[in-house]
Structures are given as structure tokens and as C-alpha cells.
BAKOLDREN-883112 format. One line per 3 residues: number of its first residue (from 1); their letters; for each residue x, y, z of N, C-alpha, C, O, CB. Coordinates in Angstrom, 3 decimals. Glycine has a CB too. Layout:
BEGIN
NUM = A = X,Y,Z,X,Y,Z,X,Y,Z,X,Y,Z,X,Y,Z; ...;
! end
This chain:
BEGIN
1 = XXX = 193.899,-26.569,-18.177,193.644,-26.275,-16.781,194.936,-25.911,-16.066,196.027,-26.448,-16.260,192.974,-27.463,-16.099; 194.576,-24.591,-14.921,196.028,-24.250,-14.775,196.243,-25.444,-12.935,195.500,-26.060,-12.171,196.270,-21.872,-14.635; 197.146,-25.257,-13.018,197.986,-25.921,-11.396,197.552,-24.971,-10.443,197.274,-25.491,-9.363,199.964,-25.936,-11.285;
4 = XXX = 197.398,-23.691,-10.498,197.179,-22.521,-9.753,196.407,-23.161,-8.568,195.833,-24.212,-8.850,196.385,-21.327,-10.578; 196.309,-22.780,-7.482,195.267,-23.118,-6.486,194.180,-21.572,-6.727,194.714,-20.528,-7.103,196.113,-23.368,-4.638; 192.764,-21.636,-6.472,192.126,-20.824,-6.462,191.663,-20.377,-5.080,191.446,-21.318,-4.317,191.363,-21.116,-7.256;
7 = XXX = 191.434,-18.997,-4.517,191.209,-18.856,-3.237,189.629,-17.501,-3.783,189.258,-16.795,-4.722,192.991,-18.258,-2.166; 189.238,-17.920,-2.343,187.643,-16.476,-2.270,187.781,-15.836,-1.062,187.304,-16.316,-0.034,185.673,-17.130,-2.171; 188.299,-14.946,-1.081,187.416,-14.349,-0.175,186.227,-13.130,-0.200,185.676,-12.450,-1.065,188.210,-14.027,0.567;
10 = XXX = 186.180,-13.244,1.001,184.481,-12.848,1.081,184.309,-11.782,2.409,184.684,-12.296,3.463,183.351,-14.506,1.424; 183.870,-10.565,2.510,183.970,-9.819,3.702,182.291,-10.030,3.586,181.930,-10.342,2.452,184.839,-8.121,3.723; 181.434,-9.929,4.389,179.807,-9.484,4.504,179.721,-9.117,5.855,180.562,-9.375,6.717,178.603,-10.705,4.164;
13 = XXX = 178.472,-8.388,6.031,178.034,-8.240,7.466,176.527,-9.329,7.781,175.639,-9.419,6.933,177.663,-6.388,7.704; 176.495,-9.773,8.574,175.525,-10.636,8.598,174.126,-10.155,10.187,174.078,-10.126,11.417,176.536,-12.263,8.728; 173.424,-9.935,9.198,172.353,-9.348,10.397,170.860,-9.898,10.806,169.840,-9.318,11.177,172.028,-7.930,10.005;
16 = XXX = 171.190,-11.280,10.571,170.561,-12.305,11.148,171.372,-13.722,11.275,171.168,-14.733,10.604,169.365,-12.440,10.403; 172.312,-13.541,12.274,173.405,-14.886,12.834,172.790,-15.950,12.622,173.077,-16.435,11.527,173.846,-15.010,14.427; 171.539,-16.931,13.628,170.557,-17.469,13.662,170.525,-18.158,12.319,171.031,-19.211,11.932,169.581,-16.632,14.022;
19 = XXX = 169.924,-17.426,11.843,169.263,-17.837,11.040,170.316,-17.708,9.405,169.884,-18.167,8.348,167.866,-17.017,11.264; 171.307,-17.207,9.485,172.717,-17.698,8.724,173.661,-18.695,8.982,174.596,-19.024,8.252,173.524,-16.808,8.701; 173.266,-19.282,10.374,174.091,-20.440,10.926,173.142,-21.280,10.500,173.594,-22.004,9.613,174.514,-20.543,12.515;
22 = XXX = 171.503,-21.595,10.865,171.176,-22.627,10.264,170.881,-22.992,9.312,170.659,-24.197,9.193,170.705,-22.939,10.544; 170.697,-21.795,7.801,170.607,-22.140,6.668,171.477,-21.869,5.923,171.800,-22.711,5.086,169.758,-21.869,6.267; 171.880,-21.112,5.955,172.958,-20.480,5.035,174.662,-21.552,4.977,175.325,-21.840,3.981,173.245,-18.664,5.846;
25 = XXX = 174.954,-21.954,6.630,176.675,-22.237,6.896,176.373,-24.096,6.224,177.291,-24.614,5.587,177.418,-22.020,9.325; 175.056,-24.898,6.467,175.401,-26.236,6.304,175.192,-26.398,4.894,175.458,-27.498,4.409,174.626,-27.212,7.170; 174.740,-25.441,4.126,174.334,-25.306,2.529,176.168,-24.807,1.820,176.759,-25.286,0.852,172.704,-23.624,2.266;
28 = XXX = 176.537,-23.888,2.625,177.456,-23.782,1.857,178.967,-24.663,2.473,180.140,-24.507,2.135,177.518,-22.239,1.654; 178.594,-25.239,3.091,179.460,-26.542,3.914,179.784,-27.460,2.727,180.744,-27.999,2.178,178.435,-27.541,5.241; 178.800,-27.370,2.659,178.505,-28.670,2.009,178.816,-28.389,0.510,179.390,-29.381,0.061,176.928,-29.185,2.263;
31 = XXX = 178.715,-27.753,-0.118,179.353,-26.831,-1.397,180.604,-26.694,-1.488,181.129,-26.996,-2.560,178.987,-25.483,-1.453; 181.198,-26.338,-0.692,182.267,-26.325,-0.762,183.477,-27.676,-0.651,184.633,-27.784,-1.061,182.274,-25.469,-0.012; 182.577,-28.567,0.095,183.251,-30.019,0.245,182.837,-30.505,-1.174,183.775,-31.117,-1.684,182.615,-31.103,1.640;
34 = XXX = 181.951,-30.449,-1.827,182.072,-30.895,-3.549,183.000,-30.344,-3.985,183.754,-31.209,-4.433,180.973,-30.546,-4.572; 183.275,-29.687,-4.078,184.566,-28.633,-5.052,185.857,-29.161,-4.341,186.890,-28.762,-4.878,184.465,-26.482,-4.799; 186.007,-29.884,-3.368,187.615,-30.143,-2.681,187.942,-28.743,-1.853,189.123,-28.423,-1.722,189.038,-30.401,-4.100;
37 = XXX = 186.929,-27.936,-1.311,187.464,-26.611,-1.295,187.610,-26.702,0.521,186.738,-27.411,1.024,186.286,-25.245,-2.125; 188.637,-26.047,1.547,188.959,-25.933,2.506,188.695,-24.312,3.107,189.068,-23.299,2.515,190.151,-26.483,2.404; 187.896,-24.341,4.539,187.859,-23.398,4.920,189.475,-23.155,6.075,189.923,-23.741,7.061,186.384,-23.379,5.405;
40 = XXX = 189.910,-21.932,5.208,191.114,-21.384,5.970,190.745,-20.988,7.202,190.846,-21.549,8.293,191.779,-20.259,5.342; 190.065,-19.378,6.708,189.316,-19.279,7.852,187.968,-18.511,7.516,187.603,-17.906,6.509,190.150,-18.593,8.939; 187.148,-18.858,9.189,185.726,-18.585,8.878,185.412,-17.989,9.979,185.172,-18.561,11.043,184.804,-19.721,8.550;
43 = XXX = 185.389,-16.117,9.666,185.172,-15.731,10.962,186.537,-15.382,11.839,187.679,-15.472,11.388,184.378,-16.843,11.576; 186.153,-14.923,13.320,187.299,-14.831,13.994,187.519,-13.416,14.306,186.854,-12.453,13.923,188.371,-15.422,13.275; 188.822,-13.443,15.254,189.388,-12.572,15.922,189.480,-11.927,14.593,189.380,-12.643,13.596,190.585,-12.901,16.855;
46 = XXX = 189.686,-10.464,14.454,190.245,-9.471,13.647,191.078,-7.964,14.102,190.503,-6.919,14.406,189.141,-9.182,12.933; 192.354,-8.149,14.058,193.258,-7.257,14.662,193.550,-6.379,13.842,194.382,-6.636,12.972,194.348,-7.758,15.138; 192.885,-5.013,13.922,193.360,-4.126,12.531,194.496,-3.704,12.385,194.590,-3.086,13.445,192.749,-2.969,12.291;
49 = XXX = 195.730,-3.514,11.736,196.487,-2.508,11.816,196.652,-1.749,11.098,197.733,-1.253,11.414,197.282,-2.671,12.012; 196.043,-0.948,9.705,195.188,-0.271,9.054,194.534,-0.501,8.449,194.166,-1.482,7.802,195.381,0.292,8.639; 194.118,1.149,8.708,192.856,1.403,7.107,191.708,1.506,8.932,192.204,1.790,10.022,192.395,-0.920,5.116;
52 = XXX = 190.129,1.163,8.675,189.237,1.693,9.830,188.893,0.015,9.870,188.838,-0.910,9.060,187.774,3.113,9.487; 188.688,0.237,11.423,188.049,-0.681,11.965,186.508,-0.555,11.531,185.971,0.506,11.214,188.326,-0.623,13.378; 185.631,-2.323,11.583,184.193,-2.668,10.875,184.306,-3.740,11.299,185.419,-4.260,11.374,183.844,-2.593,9.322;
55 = XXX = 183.087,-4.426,11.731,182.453,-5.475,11.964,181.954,-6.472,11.100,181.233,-7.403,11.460,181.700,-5.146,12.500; 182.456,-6.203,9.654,182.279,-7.571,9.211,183.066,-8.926,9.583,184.058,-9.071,10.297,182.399,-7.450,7.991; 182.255,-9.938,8.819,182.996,-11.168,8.647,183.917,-11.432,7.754,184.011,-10.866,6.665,182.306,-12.017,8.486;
58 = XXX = 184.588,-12.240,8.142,185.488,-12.603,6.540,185.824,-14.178,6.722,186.193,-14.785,7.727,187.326,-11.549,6.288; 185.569,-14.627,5.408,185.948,-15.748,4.992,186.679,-15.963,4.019,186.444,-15.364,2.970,185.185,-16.305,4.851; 187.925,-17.015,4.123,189.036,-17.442,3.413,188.925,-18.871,3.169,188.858,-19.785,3.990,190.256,-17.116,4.094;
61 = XXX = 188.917,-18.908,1.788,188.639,-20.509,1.001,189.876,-20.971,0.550,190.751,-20.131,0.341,187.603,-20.528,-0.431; 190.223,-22.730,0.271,191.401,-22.575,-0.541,190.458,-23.947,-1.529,189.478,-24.610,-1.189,193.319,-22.870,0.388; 191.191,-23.959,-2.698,190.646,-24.681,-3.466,191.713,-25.278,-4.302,192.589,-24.465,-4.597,189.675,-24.025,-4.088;
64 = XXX = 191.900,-26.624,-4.824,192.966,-27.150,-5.495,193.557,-26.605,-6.817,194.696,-26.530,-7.279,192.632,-28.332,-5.682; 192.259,-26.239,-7.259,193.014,-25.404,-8.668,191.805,-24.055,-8.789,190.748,-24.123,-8.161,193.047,-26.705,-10.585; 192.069,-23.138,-9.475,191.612,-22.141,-9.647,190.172,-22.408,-10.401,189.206,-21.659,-10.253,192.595,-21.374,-10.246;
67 = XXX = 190.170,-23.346,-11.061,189.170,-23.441,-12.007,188.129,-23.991,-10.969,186.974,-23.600,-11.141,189.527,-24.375,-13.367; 188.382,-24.906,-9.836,187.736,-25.341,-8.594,186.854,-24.271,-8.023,185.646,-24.407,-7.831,188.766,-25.743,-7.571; 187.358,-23.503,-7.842,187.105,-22.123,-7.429,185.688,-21.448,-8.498,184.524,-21.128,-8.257,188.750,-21.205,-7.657;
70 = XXX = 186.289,-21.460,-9.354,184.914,-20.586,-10.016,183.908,-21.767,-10.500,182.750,-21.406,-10.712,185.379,-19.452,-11.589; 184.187,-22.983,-10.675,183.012,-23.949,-10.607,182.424,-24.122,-9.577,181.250,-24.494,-9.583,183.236,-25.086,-10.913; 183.218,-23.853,-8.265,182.228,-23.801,-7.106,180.946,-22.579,-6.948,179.765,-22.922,-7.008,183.179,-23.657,-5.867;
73 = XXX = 181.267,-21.451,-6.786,180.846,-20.210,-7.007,179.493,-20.855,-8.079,178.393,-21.161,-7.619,182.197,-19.068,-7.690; 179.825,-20.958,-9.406,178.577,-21.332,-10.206,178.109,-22.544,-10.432,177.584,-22.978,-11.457,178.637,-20.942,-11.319; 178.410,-23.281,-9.030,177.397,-24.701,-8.909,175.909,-24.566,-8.243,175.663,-23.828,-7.290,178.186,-25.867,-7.890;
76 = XXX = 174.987,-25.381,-8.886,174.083,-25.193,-8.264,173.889,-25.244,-6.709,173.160,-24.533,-6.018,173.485,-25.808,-8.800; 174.778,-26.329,-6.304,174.357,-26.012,-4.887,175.299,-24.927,-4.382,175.396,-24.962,-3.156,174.410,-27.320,-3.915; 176.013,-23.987,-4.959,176.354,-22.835,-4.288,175.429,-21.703,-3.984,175.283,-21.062,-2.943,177.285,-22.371,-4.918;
79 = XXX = 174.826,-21.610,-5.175,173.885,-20.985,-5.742,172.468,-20.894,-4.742,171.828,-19.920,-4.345,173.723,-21.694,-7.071; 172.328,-22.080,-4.575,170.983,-22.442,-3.774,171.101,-21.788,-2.304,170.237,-21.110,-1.748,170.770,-24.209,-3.627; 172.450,-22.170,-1.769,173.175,-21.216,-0.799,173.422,-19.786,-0.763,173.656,-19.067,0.208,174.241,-21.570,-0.735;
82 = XXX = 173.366,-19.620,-1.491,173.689,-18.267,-1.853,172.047,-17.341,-1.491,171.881,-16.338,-0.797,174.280,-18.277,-3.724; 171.317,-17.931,-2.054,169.691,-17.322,-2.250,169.822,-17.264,-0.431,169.577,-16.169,0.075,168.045,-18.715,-3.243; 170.081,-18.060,0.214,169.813,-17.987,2.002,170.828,-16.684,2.475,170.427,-15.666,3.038,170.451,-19.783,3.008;
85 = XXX = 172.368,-17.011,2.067,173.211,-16.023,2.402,172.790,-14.371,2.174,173.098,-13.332,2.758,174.373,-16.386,1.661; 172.034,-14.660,1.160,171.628,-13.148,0.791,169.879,-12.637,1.695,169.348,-11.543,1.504,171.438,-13.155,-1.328; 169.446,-13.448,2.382,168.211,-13.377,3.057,169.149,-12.747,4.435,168.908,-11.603,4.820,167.194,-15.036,3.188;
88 = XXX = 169.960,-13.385,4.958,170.392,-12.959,6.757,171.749,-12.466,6.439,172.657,-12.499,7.269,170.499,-14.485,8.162; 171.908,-11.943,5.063,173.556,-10.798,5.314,173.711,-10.177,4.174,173.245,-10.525,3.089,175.259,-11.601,5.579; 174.491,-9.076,4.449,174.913,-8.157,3.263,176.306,-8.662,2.767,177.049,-8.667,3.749,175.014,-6.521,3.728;
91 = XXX = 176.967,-9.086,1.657,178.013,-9.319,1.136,178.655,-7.901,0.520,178.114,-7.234,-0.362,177.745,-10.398,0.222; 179.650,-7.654,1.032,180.795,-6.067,0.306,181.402,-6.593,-0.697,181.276,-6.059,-1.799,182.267,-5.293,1.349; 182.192,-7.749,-0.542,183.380,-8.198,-1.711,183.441,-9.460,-1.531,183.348,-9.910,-0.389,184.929,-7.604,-1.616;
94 = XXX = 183.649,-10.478,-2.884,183.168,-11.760,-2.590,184.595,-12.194,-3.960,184.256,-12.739,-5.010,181.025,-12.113,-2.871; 185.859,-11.895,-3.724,186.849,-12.079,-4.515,187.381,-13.475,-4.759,187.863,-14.209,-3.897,187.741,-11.324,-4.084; 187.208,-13.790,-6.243,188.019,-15.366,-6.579,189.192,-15.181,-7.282,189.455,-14.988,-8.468,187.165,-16.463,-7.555;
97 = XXX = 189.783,-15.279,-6.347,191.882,-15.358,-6.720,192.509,-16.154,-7.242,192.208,-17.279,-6.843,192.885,-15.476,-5.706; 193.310,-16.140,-8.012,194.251,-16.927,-8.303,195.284,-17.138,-7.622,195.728,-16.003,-7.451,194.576,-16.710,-9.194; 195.842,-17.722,-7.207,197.243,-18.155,-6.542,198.043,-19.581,-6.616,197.658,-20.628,-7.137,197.034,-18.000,-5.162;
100 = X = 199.554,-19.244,-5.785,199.904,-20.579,-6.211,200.549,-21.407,-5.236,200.879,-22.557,-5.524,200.720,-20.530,-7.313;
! end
């Protein structure tokens, strides 16, 4: 197992808020607190300074080791989360990094 910390991020557009805040955010809350995993950030101001401005979201995970990271992703209760996330949003890029 490496020392690496593992990070995700995730851009989507979400086109039912509602109803991604109440099923989708406490499912994967909660997923992510099994894994030791920390939301950097979730959401928010976004100041472009290139490339084109877009209205997605983005979310930034940090996780203790890398391997944290992709056991989260393929835990069941990510998973179960995931089936909601994909009902009220479109996901573009959903990247698990390595870092250190």
C-alpha cells in the first residue's frame, strides 16, 4: 500500500438541485466519512481564468491514501449513491488521483 494520499475530482452539471441535495449529498456524505475521505471543496464560487466559462459543479475530495480513494468509489454505499447522483445530474469527469 502506497503513503500517497488519493484525491477525486468530479465536474457534473446537476439539473435537479432538490432533489440531489436530498438524496444524492447525505448518501454520499456519508460514503465518504467511511473511507476517512474529506470534502476540500463542494461547489462554490468559480473564477475562470482560462479555457470557457460553464456552469458546472465541481467537487474536490482528499483521502488518506490512494487506495482509500478507489475503495471508496467501489464501495457499496458509494455505489448506492451513485444510482441517485445519476437520476438529478450529468457527471463530465469523475478523476481519482494520486498525490502526495
Amino acid at each position: 500500500m502506497s503513503k500517497d494520499k488519493g484525491y477525486i475530482f468530479v465536474e457534473l452539471d446537476v439539473h435537479d438541485m432538490d432533489n440531489f441535495k436530498a438524496h444524492y449529498q447525505p448518501r454520499s456524505t456519508a460514503a465518504v466519512a467511511a473511507f476517512n475521505g474529506r470534502f476540500v471543496m463542494r461547489g462554490g464560487e468559480v473564477t475562470v481564468k482560462n479555457g470557457p466559462e460553464d456552469s458546472r459543479r465541481r467537487v474536490l475530495l482528499e483521502f488518506d491514501r490512494y487506495e482509500d480513494a478507489l475503495a471508496f468509489y467501489d464501495s457499496a454505499l458509494y455505489q448506492e449513491a451513485k444510482l441517485h447522483r445519476d437520476k438529478y445530474s450529468h457527471v463530465h469527469t469523475f478523476y481519482i488521483m494520486r498525490g502526495t
